[in-house]
C-alpha positions as CSV (number, residue, x, y, z in Angstrom):
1,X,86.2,91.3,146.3
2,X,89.7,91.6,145.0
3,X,93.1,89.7,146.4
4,X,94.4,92.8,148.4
5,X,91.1,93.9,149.8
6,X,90.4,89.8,150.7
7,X,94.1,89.3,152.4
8,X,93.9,92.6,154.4
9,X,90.7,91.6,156.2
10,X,91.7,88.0,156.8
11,X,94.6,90.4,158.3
12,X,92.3,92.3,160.3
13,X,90.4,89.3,161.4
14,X,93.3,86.8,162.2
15,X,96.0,88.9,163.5
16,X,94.6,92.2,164.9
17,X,92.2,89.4,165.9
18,X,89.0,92.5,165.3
19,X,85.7,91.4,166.1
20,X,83.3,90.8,162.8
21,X,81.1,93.8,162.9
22,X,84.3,96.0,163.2
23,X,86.0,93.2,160.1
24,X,82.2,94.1,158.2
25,X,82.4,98.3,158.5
26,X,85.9,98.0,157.1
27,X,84.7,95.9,153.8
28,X,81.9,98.4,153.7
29,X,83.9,101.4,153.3
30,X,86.6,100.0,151.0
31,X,83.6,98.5,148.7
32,X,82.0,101.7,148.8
33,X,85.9,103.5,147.5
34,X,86.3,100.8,145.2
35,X,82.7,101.3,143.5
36,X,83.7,105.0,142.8
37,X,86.7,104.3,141.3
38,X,85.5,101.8,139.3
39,X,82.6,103.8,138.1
40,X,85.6,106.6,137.6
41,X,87.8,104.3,135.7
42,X,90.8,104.4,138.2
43,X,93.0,102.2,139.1
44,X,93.1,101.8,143.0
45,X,96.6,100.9,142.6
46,X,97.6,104.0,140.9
47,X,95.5,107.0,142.9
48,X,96.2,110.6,143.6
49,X,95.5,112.6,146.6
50,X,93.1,114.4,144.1
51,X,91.4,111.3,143.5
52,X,90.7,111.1,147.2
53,X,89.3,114.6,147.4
54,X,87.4,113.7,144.4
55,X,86.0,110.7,146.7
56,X,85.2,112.9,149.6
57,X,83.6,115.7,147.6
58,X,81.1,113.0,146.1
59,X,80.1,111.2,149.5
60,X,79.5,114.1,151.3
61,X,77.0,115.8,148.0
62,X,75.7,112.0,147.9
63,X,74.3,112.0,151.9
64,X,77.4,111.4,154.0
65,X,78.1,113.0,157.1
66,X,81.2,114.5,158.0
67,X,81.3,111.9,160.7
68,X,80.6,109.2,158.6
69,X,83.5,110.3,155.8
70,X,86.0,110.7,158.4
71,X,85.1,107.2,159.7
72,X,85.6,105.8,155.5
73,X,88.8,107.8,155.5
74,X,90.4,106.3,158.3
75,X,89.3,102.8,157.0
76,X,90.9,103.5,153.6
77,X,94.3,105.1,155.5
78,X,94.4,101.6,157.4
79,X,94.1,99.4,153.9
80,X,96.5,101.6,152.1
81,X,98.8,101.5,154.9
82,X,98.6,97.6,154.8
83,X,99.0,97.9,150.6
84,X,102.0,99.4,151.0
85,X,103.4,97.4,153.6
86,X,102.7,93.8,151.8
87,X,103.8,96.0,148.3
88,X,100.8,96.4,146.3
89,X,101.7,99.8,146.1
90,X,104.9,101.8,146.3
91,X,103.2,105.1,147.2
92,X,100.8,105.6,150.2
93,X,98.4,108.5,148.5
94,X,96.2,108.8,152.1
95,X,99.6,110.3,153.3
96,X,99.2,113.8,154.1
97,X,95.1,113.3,153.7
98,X,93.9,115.3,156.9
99,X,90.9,113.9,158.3
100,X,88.0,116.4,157.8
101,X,86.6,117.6,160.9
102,X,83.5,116.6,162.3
103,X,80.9,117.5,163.9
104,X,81.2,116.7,168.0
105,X,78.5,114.5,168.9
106,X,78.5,113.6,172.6
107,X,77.3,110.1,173.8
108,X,73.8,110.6,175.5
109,X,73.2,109.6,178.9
110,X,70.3,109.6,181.5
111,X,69.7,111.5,185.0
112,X,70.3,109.3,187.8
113,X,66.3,110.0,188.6
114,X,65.8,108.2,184.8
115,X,67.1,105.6,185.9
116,X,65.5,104.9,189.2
117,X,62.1,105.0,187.7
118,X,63.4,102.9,185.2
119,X,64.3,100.3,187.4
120,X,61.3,100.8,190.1
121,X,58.5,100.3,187.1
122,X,60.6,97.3,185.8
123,X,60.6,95.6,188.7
124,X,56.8,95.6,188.8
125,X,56.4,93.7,186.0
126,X,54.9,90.1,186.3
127,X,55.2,88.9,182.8
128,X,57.3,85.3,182.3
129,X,60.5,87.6,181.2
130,X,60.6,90.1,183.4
131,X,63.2,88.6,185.9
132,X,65.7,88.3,182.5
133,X,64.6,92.3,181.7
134,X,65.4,93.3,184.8
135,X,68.9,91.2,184.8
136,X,69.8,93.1,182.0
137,X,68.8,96.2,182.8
138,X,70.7,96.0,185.8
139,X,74.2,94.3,184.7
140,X,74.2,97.5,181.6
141,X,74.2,100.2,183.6
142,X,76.0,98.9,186.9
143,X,78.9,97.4,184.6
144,X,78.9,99.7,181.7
145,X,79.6,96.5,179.6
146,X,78.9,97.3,175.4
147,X,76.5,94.9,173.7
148,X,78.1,93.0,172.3
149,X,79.7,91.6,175.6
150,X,76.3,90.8,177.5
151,X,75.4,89.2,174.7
152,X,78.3,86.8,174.9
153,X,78.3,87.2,178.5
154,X,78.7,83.2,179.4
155,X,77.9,81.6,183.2
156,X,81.4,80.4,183.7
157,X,82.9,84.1,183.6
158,X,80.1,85.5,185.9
159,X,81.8,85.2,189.4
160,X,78.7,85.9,191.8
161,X,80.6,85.5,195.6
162,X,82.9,88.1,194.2
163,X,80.5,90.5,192.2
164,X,82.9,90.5,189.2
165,X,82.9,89.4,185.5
166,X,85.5,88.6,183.2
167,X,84.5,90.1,179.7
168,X,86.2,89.4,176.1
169,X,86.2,93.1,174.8
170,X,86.9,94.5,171.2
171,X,90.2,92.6,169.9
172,X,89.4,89.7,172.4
173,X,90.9,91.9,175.1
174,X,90.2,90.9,178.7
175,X,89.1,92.7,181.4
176,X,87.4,92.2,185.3
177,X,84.5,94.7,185.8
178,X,82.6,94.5,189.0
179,X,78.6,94.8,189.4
180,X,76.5,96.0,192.2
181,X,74.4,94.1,194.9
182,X,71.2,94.7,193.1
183,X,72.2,93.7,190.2
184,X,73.4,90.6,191.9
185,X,70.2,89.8,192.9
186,X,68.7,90.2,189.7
187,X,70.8,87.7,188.4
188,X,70.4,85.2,190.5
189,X,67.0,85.4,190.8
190,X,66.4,85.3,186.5
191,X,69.3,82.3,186.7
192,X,67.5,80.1,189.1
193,X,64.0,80.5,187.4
194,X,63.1,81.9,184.2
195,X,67.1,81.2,182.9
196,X,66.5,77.1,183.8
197,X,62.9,77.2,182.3
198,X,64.0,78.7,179.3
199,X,66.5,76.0,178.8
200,X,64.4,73.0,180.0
201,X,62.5,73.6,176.5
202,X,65.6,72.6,174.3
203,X,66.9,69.3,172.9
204,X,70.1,68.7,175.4
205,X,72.2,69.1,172.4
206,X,71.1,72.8,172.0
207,X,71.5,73.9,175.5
208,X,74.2,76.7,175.7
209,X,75.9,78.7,178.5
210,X,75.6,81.7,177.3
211,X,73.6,83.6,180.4
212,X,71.3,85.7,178.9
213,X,68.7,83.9,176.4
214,X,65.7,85.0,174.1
215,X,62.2,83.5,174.5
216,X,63.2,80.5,173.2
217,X,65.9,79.7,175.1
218,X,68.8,80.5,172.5
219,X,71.8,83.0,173.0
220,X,70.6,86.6,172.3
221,X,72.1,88.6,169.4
222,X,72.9,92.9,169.6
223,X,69.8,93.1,167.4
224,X,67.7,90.7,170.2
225,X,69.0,92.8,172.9
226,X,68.3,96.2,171.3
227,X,65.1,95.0,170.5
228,X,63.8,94.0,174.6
229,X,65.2,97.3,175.3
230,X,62.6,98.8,173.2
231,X,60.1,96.2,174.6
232,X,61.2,97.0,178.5
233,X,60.7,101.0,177.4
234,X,57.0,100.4,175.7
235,X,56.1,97.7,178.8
236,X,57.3,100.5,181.3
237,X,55.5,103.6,179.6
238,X,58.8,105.6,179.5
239,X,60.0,107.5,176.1
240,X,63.9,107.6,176.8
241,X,65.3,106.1,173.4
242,X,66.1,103.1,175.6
243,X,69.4,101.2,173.9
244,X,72.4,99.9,175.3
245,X,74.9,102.3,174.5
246,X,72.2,104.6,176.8
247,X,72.7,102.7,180.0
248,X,76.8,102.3,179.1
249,X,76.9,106.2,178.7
250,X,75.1,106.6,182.0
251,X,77.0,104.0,183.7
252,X,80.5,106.5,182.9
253,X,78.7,110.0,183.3
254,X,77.5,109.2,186.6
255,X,80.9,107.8,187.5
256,X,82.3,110.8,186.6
257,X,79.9,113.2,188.3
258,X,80.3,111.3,191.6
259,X,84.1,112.1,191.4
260,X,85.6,108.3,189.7
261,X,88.8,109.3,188.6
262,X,89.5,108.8,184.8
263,X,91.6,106.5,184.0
264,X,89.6,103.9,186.6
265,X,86.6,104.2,183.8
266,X,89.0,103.9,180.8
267,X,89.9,100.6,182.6
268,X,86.4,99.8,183.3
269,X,84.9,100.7,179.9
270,X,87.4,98.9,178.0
271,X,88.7,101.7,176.5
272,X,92.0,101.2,174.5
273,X,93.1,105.3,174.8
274,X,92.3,107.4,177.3
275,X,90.9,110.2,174.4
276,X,88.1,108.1,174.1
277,X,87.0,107.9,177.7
278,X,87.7,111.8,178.1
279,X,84.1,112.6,176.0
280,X,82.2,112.3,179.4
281,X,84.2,115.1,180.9
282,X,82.3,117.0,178.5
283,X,78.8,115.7,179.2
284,X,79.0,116.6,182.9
285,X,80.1,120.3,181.5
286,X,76.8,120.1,179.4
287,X,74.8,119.1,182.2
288,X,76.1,121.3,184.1
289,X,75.1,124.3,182.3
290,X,72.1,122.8,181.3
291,X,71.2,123.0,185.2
292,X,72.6,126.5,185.7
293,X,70.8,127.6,182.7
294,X,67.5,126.3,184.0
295,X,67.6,126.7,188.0
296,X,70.3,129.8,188.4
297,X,67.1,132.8,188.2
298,X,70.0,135.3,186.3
299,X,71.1,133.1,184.1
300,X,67.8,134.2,181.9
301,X,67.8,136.5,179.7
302,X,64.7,138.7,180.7
C-alpha cells in the first residue's frame, strides 16, 4: 500500500468516521486500479481519461459487471478527489468520467403471506435456540434495521417500555426506530432464558452486552447472522433465499404498499438521500403488475 492510498483511508476511517467493511471495499477497488496500472507501467500520478477507459474496458472483458465497475469508478472518483485536494496531483483525470450505466436491480422482498408462515413455523420450533431465531426474525423485519446494526445491537439501547431502539447506522449516525408488540415479546422472552443461559457459560470477564449471541455465548458477526438465517430457512422447510437484507426489503415494501409516506422510511431505514429509499416505489409497481398479469383474465395473451 502506498502513502496516498494509506492516508486517504485513515481519512475515510477517522474523519468521514465509515464503518470498516465500507473502509475494506474502498482499498479493494483502488488495489485492484493500482494492479492494472502497475502491470500497464503507469504512473497513477500521471493518468489520462484514456487510461481510465482503458481500465473499464479490461474489467468488464475480465468478469465485471456494469454494477460492479460503476461501484470501482466511484471509489476511484472519491480517492482522486482527495489526491487532489491534499496535492498529490494537480489534475483530477476521473473529471468528466461518466459513470457507465447499469443494469437496475431492484432489492427483493417477500409477500406479507411469506412472512407469516415464516414466523408461524418458527415459532414451533423447540430446539435450545429457537427463542434467539425467533428474536431475530422478528426485530429484522419489524425494524428494517441492516445487519450490521443487530449485530451490534447492545441491551442498553434496547428501550422495551417504549418499543424503540437507538441504532449506530453507517458513519456512526444515530437514529430511534420502533418495533412491534410481537417482536417485543420475542425479545423478552430469548433475554430472560436462552440470552442469560448462553452467558452463564462464560468466564465473567468475557460476558458482553451485546443482545444477540451465537451458541457460545459470544457477540454474533454479519457472517454468523447470515448463517442462522440459512439455518432458520432449512429448520423451517421454506426455500425463500432467507438473508437479512430480505426481511429489511420487506420491512420498506410493505410500508410502502400500506400507504407510509416516504420520507418516514428514509428516516427509518437510515437512509442518507431520499434516491435511495425511492427503489421500493418501484417494487410495489412490479408487484403490481406481476398481480395484474396473473389474476386480471385479459391481461393474457390467448
Amino acid at each position: 500500500m502506498n502513502k496516498t492510498e494509506q492516508d486517504f483511508l485513515e481519512y475515510l476511517k477517522y474523519e468521514r468516521n465509515y464503518s470498516l467493511n465500507t473502509v475494506s471495499s474502498y482499498k479493494q477497488d483502488i488495489d485492484c486500479f493500482n494492479d492494472f496500472n502497475f502491470a500497464q507501467s503507469r504512473d497513477y500520478l500521471k493518468l489520462t481519461k484514456q487510461d481510465i477507459r482503458d481500465f473499464e474496458t479490461f474489467r468488464i472483458t475480465n468478469g465485471d459487471s456494469k454494477r460492479s465497475l460503476s461501484r470501482r469508478i466511484s471509489s476511484l472518483r472519491h480517492y482522486y478527489k482527495f489526491l487532489l485536494k491534499k496535492k498529490y496531483i494537480d489534475d483530477n483525470p476521473f473529471l468528466g468520467i461518466d459513470s457507465i450505466k447499469k443494469e437496475i436491480r431492484y432489492p427483493e422482498a417477500l409477500y406479507y403471506s411469506q412472512i407469516v408462515e415464516l414466523f408461524d413455523r418458527n415459532s414451533e420450533r423447540k430446539d435450545a435456540l429457537a427463542s434467539r431465531d425467533q428474536a431475530l426474525l422478528e426485530l429484522l423485519y419489524s425494524s428494517g434495521m441492516r445487519c450490521s446494526e443487530v449485530v451490534n445491537l447492545k441491551t442498553i439501547d434496547i428501550d422495551f417500555p417504549s418499543k424503540t431502539i437507538r441504532v449506530f447506522g453507517k458513519g456512526r449516525k444515530e437514529r430511534m426506530v420502533p418495533f412491534s408488540d410481537s417482536c417485543k415479546t420475542a425479545m423478552i422472552k430469548y433475554a430472560k432464558v436462552l440470552r442469560e443461559n448462553l452467558l452463564s457459560t462464560l468466564p465473567v470477564d468475557q460476558k458482553t452486552n451485546y443482545f444477540f449471541l451465537n451458541s457460545r455465548g459470544k457477540k454474533l458477526t454479519n457472517r454468523g447472522l447470515e448463517y442462522i438465517l440459512h439455518q432458520i430457512e432449512e429448520k423451517n422447510g421454506m426455500n425463500i433465499g432467507l438473508h437479512p437484507h430480505l426481511l429489511r426489503h420487506s420491512f420498506a415494501t410493505h410500508l410502502l404498499e400500506n400507504g407510509a409516506d416516504l420520507r418516514s422510511i428514509q428516516m427509518l431505514l437510515g437512509h442518507e438521500s431520499i434516491n435511495t429509499t425511492q427503489v421500493y416505489t418501484n417494487i410495489t409497481k412490479e408487484t403490481m403488475k406481476k398481480e395484474y398479469n396473473q389474476f386480471f383474465p385479459r391481461a393474457k395473451k390467448k
